[in-house]
C-alpha positions as CSV (number, residue, x, y, z in Angstrom):
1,X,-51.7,-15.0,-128.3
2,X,-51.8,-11.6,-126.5
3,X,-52.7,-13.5,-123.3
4,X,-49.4,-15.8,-123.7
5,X,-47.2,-12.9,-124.7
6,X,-48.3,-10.7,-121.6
7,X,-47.9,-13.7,-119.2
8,X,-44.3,-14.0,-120.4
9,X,-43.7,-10.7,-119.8
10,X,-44.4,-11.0,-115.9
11,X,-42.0,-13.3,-115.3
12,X,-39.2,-12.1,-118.1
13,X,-39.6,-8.2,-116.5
14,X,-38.4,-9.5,-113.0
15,X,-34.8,-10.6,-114.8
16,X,-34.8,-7.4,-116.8
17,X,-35.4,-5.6,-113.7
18,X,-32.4,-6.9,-111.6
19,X,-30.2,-5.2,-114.7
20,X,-32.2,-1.9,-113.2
21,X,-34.4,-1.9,-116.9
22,X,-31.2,-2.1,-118.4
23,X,-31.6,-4.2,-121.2
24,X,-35.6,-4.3,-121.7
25,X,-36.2,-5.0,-125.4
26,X,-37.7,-3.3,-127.6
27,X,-41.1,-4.9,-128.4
28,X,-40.6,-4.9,-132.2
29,X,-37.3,-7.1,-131.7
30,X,-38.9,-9.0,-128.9
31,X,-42.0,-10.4,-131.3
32,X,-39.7,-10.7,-134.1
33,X,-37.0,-12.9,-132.3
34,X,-40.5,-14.8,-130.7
35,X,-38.8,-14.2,-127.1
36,X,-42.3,-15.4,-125.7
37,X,-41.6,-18.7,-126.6
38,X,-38.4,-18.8,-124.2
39,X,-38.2,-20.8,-121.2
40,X,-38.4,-19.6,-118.0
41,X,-34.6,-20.4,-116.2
42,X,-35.0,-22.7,-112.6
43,X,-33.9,-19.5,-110.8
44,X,-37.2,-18.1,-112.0
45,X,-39.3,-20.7,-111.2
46,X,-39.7,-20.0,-107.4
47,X,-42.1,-22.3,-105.5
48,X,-44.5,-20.4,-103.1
49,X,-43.5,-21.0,-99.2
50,X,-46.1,-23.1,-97.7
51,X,-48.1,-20.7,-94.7
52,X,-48.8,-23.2,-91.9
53,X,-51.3,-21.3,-90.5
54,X,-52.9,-22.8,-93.8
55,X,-51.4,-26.4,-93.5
56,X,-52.3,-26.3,-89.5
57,X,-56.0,-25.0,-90.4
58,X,-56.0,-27.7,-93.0
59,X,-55.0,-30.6,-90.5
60,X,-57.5,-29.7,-88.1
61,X,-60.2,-29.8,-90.8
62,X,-59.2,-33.4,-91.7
63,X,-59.2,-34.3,-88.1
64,X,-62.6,-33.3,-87.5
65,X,-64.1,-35.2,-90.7
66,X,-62.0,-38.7,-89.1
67,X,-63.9,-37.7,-86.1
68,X,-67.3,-38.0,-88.1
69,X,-66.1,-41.8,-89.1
70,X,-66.7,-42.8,-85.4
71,X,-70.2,-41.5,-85.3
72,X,-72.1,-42.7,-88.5
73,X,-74.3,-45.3,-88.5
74,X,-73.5,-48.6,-89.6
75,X,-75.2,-50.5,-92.7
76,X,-77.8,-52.0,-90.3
77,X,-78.8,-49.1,-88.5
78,X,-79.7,-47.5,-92.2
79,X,-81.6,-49.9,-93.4
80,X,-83.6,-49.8,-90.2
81,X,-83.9,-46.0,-90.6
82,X,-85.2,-46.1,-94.3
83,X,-87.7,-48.9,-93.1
84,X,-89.1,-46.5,-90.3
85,X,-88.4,-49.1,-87.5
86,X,-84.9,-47.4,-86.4
């Protein structure tokens, strides 16, 4: 419970923040009116930008694994391998 309660916090101390601390609760009201259980609003709920150097580093990747596609060995050429005769 002490996990849930401190993981609210973080996102409830950025809107309590903006007020400059203003109207931070005190924690014996803030357990008593259960404010963990709130919702976070949409404006809260910020998506992370996407870094392309990531999505760029990830494209290559998935290129190069196509790439391998062209060089395996067909079903023949394995079963000619695990018989020795390949």
């Amino acid at each position: 419970m002490l996990t849930l309660i401190l993981g609210t916090l973080i996102w409830q101390q950025k809107g309590w923040a903006k007020e400059g601390n203003k109207y931070v609760p005190y924690f014996e009201r803030y357990l008593k009116r259960r404010k963990w259980e709130d919702e976070p609003l949409e404006t809260q709920a910020v998506p992370r930008p996407i870094d392309d150097r990531l999505s760029q580093a990830t494209s290559r990747k998935i290129a190069e694994i196509n790439s391998y596609a062209d060089k395996r060995p067909s079903a023949d050429e394995l079963a000619k391998l695990r018989k020795g005769t390949g």
